[in-house]
C-alpha positions in Angstrom: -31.1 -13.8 -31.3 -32.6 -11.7 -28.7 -30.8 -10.7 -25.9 -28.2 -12.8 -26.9 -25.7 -9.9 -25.9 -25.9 -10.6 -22.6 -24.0 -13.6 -22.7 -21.2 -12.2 -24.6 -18.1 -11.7 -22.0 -14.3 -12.9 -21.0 -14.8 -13.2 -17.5 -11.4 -14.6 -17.1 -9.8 -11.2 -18.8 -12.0 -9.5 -17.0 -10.5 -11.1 -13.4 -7.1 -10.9 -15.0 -6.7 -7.0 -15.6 -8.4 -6.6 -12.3 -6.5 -8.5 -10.2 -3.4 -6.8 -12.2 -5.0 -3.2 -11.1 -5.1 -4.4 -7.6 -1.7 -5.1 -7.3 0.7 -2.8 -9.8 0.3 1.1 -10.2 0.7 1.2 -13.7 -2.0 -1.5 -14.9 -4.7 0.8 -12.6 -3.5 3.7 -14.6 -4.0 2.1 -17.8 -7.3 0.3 -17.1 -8.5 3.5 -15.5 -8.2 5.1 -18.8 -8.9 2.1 -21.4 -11.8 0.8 -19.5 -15.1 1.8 -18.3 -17.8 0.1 -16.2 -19.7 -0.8 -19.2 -16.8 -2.4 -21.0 -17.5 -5.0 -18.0 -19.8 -7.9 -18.7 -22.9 -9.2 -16.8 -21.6 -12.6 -16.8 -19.9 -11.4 -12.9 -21.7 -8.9 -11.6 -19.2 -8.4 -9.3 -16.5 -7.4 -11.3 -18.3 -4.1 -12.3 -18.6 -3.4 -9.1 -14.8 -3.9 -8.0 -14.4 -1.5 -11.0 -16.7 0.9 -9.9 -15.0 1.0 -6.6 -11.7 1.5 -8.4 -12.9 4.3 -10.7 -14.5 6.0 -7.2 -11.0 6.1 -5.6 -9.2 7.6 -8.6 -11.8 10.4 -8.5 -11.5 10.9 -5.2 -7.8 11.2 -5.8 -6.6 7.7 -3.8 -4.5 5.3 -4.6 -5.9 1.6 -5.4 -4.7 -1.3 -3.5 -6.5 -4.1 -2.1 -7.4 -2.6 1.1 -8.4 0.6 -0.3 -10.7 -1.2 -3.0 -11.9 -3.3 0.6 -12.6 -0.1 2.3 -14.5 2.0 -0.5 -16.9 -1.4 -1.3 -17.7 -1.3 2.4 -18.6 1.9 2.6 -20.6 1.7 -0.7 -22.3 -0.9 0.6 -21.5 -3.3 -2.2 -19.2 -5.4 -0.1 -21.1 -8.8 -0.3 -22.4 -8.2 -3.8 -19.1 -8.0 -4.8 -17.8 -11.1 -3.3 -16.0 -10.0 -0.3 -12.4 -10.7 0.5 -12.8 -14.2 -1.3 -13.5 -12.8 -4.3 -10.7 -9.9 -3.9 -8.2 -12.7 -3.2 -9.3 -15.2 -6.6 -8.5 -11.5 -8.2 -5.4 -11.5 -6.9 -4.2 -15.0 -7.9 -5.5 -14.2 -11.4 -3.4 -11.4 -11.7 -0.8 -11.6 -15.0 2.0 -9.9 -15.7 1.8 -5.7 -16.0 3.2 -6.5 -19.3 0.0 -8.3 -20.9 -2.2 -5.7 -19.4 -2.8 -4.0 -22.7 -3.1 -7.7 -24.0 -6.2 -8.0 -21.9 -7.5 -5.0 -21.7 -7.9 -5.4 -25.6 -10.2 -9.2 -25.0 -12.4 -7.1 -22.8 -12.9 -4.5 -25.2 -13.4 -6.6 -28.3 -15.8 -8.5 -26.0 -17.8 -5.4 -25.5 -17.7 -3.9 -29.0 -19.3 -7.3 -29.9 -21.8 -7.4 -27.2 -23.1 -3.8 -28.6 -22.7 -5.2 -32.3 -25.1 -7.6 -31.3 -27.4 -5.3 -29.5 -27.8 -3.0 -31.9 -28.7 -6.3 -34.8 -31.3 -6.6 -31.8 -33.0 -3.2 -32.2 -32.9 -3.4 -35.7 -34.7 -6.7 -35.4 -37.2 -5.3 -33.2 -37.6 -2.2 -35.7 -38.1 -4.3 -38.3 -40.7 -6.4 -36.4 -42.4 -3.2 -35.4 -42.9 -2.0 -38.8 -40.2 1.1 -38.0 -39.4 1.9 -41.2 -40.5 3.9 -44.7 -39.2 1.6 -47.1 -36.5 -1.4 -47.2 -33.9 0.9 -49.2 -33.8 3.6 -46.2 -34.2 0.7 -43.2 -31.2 -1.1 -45.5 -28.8 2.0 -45.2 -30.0 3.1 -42.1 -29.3 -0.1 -40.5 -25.7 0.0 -42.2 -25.0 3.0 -40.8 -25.7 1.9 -37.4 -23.7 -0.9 -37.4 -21.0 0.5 -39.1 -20.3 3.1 -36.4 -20.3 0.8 -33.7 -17.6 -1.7 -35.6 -15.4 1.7 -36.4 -14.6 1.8 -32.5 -13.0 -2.0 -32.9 -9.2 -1.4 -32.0 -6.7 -2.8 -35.4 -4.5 -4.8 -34.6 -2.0 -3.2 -32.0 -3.6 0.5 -32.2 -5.4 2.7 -30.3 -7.8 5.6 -30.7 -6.2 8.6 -30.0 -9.3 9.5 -27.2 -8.4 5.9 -25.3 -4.4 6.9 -25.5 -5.4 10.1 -24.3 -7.3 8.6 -21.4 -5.1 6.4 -20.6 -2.1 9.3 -20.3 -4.2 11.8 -18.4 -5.4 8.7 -15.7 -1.5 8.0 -15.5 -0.6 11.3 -15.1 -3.5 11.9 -12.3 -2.8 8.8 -10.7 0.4 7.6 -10.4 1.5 10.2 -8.3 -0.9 9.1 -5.4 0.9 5.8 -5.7 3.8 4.9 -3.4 6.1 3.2 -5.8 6.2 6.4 -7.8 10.0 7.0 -7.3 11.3 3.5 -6.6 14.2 1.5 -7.2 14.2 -0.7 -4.3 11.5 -2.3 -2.0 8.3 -0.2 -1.8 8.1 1.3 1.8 4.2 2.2 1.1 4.5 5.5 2.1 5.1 7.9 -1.0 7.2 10.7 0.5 9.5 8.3 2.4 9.5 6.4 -1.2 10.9 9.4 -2.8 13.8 10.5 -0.7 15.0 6.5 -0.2 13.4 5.1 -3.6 13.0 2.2 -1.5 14.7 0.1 0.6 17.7 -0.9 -1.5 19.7 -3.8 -1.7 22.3 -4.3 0.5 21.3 -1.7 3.1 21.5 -1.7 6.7 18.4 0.9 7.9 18.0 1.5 11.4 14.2 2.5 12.6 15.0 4.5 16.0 12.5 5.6 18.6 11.9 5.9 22.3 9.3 3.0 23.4 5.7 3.0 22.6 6.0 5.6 20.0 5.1 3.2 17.6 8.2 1.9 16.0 7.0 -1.9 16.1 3.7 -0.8 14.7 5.6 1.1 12.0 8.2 -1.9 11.1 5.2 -4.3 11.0 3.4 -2.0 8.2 6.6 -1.8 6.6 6.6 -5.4 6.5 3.0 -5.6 5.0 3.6 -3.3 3.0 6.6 -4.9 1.4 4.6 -8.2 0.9 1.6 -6.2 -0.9 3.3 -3.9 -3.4 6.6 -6.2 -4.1 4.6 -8.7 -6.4 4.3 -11.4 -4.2 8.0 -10.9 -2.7 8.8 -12.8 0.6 9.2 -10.6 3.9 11.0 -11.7 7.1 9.7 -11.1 10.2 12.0 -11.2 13.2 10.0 -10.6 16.2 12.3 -10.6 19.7 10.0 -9.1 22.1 6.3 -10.1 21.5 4.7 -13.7 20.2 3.9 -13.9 16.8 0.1 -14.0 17.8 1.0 -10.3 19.3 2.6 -9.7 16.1 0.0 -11.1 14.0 -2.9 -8.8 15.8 -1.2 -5.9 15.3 -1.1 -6.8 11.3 -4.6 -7.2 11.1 -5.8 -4.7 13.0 -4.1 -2.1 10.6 -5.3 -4.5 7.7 -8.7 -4.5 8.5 -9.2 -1.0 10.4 -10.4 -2.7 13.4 -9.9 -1.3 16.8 -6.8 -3.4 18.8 -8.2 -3.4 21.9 -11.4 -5.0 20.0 -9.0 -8.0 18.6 -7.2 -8.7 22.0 -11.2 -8.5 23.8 -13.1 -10.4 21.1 -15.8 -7.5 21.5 -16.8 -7.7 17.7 -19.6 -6.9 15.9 -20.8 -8.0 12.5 -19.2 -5.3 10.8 -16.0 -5.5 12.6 -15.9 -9.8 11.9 -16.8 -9.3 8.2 -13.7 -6.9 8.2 -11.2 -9.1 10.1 -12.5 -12.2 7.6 -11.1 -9.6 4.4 -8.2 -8.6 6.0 -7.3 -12.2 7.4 -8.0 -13.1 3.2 -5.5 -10.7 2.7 -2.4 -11.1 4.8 -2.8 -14.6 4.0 -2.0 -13.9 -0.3 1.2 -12.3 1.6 4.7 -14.0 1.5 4.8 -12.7 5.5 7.2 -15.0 7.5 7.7 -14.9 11.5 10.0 -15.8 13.7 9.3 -15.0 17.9 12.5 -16.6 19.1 12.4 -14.5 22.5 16.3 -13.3 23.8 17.8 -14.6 20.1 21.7 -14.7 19.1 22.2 -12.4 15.8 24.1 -15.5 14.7 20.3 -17.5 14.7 18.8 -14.9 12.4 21.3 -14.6 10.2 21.1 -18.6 9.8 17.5 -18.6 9.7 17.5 -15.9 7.2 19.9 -17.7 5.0 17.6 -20.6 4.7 14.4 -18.7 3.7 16.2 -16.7 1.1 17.3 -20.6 0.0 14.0 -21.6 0.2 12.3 -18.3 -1.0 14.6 -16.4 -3.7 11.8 -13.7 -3.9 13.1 -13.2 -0.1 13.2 -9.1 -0.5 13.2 -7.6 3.7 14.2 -8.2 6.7 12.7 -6.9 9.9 14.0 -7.0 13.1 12.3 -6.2 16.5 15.0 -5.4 18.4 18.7 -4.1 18.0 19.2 -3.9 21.9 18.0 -7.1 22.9 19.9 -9.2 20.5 23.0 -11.2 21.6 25.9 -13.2 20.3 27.7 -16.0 21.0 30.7 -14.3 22.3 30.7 -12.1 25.5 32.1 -8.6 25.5 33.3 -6.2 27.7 29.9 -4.0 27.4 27.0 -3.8 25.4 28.2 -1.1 23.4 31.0 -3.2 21.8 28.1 -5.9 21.6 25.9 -3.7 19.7 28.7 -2.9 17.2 29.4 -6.5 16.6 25.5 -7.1 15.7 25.0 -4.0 13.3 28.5 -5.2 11.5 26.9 -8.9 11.2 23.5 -7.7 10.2 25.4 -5.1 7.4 27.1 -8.2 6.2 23.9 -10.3 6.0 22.2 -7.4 4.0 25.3 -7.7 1.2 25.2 -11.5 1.0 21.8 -11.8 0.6 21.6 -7.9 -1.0 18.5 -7.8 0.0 17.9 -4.3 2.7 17.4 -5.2 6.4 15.7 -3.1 9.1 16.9 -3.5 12.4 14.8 -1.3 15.1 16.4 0.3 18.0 15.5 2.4 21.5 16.4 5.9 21.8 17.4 6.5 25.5 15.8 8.9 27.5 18.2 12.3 27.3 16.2 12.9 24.0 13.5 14.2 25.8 16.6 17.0 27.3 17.0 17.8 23.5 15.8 21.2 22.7 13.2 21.2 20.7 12.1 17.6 22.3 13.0 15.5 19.4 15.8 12.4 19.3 18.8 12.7 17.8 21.3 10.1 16.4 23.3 10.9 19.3 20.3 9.2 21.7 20.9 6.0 20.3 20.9 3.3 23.0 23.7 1.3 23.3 24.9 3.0 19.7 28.3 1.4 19.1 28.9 1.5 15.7 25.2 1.9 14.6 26.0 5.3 12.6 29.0 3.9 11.0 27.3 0.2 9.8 24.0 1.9 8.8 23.4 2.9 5.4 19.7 4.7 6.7 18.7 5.9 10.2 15.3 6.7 10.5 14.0 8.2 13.9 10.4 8.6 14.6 8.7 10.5 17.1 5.2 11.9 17.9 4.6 15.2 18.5 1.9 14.3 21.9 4.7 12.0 23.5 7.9 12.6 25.1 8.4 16.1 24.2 8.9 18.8 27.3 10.6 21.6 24.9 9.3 22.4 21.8 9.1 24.6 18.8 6.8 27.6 19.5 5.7 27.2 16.1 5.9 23.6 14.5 5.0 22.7 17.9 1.6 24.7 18.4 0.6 23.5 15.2 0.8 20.1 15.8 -0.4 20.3 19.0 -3.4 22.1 17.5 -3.9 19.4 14.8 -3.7 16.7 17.7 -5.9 18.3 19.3 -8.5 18.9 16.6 -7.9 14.8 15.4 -9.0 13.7 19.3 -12.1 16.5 18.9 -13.5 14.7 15.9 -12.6 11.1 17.7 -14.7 12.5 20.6 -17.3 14.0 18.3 -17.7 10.5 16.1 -16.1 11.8 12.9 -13.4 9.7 13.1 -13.6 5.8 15.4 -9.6 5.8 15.7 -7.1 7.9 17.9 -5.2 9.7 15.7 -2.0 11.7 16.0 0.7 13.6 13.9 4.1 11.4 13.4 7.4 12.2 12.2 10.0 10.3 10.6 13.4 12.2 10.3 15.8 10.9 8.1 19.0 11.5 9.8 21.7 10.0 8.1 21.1 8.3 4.0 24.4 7.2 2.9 23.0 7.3 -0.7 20.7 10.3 -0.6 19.4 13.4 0.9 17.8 13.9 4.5 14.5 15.5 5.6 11.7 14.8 7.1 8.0 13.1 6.2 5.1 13.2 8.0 2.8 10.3 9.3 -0.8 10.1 10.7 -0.6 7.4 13.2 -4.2 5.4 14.1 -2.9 4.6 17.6 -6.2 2.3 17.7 -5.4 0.3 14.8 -2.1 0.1 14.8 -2.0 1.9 11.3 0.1 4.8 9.9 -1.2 6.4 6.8 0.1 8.8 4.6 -1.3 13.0 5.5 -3.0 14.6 3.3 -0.6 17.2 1.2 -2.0 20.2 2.6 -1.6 19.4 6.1 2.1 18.3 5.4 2.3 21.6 3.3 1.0 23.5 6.9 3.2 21.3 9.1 5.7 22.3 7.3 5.3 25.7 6.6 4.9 25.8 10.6 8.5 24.2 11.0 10.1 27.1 8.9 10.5 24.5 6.0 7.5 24.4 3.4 7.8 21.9 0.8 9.2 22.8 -2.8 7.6 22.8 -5.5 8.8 19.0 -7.1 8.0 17.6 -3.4 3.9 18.6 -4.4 
């Protein structure tokens, strides 16, 4: 009987509630609290230490997704012993339902109680053996004893101990606020702020993603995209790429996937590191639903075919993304491109409703924005705008704070400008690889919801926008004249 412990495991439940926690906010919050490393089995090393890497984030107060998970075994230095992306990916495609998560989480636990019913018969074998007792009455009772407390802890049937329900509430209470689809009703935008004043991109919805060029807006659509595919449970995402190759596209992606440097990826100047994180983020984007189309100079009347036949082929079908607005034509000619324009956002509103699924169409802000007086684009500075305010249902303009701007607020401005500044220090200094710099997103028109603001740290290297920390959007905004209530915290 000795040892025999250690082959007492459900790897399978084990894989099962991870790859749930991976993908869905509210089976990390339970497992967070209903689990602990211990609960894990040595029959896979490796899924203690994803675990591990899982319970490291929540203490460190981050959300866990596969990337973050990637990142924190990485740094830990556990990367290979946990199986790399390979393993993260057989996680994912043994993910079940959030719904059976307690189901599972109950296997592993059983599983565990057993293994220490059975070590603990093992130390009372080796007592016994070694003579570690006064007489067979007290060894008897003693021995009892022992075993008794450890089979209390087994769960009854669908009940819980009020210390793991506890647990479990305080971990989803701590946690899923750091989670993006905290507020959602529609598709999960990744970032949590935006999430909240949109609750996702719903149904039926026409958004327009405005900027001036190379402020980022492709970068920003493709991480919508991505993150659509992740958090949507294996939704399908459309890709409509009208200005660069899907190769262009595609290096973008995993250069914000993997947190390697762009110019790096277009060069092929790689080092170990930098190839063993392309291979996890190429693993990942590949568990995506991610669909691309690079038809250069393409009639609106195209994409709205060839969106009709993925949503036929792919129900899941749950965004659209198109890169651009102003270099999309029709079959018809018109007497300017305004007209034009108004044409395409009225088709593109009326493929959102048939499919009712939300499409995001991006546009160019022309260059009187940089006349405006405090520097930043209006809805007035669309390009070409036609009827773009009237068909959109969301108009989102980005803008950086170190481009384009020659007036700004003596305040909000300074501030920023100071954080910029203090970002390209630490780049400088080695703190941080990427070029970083503060990026904001107004929502200026939400047909079903308030407008505002949210802020965005843009990695200009990797093509990556994250979401800021809450006390530098609390000084950002403080700076503007607008801190943040109390509900937004």
């Amino acid at each position: 009987m000795s040892n025999l412990y250690l082959e007492v495991g459900n790897v399978e439940a084990e894989r099962s509630v991870l790859g749930a926690m991976l993908m869905d906010a509210g089976s990390a919050s339970y497992g967070l609290g209903a689990l602990t490393v211990d609960t894990f089995s040595d029959l896979d090393p490796r899924n203690k230490l994803v675990f591990q890497a899982m319970v490291d984030l929540a203490d460190q107060g981050k959300p866990i997704d596969p990337q973050m998970v990637t990142d924190r075994l990485i740094n830990a230095k556990t990367y290979h012993d946990a199986g790399e992306a390979d393993y993260l990916a057989q996680l994912i495609e043994s993910r079940i339902n959030p719904d059976n998560v307690e189901h599972y989480v109950r296997l592993i636990r059983d599983q565990a109680l057993l293994r220490d019913y059975l070590k603990e018969m093992d130390s009372i074998e080796r007592d016994f053996k070694d003579g570690s007792y006064e007489d067979i009455g007290t060894f008897v009772s003693t021995s009892t004893d022992r075993l008794d407390r450890i089979s209390s802890k087994r769960q009854v049937g669908q009940f819980l101990d009020a210390a793991t329900v506890a647990e479990i509430v305080r971990n989803q209470i701590d946690q899923e606020s750091k989670y993006a689809n905290r507020y959602l009703t529609g598709v999960d935008t990744g970032f949590k702020r935006l999430n909240k004043i949109t609750h996702g991109w719903q149904k039926n919805s026409l958004i327009i993603l405005a900027a001036r060029p190379s402020v980022g807006k492709t970068a920003l659509a493709i991480n919508f995209a991505y993150n659509a595919a992740t958090y949507s449970r294996g939704g399908s995402v459309a890709f409509f790429s009208c200005e660069m190759d899907n190769a262009s596209i595609m290096k973008r992606l995993l250069s914000a996937v993997s947190n390697v440097e762009a110019d790096h990826l277009q060069t092929g100047d790689l080092d170990d590191r930098d190839r063993e994180k392309i291979n996890s983020g190429i693993e990942l984007i590949k568990k995506t639903n991610l669909f691309f189309d690079d038809t250069p100079n393409a009639l609106v009347g195209d994409i709205i075919a060839k969106a009709k036949k993925l949503k036929s082929a792919h129900p899941d079908l749950c965004l659209i993304v198109i890169d651009y607005l102003n270099i999309l034509g029709t079959a018809e000619k018109y007497e300017s491109k305004n007209i034009e324009i108004g044409e395409i956002t009225k088709s593109l509103k009326g493929l959102a409703r048939d499919l009712q699924i939300p499409v995001i169409c991006l546009a160019q802000i022309n260059r009187k924005a940089d006349d405006n007086n405090d520097g930043r684009p209006t809805m007035s500075n669309l390009k070409d705008s036609g009827n773009i305010e009237q068909d959109a249902d969301l108009i989102l303009i980005l803008s950086r704070s170190d481009y384009g701007r020659k007036k700004r607020d003596p305040q909000a401005g300074s501030y920023v400008d100071n954080l910029n500044q203090q970002l390209e220090a630490n780049r400088k200094a080695g703190k941080d690889k990427a070029s970083m710099s503060i990026s904001n997103i107004e929502i200026a028109k939400n047909r079903n919801g308030p407008l505002g603001n949210i802020t965005l740290v843009f990695s200009k290297s990797y093509s990556r926008f994250d979401n800021p920390s809450l006390e530098m959007e609390r000084q950002i905004a403080e700076a503007s004249g607008n801190p943040l209530l109390d509900d937004d915290e």
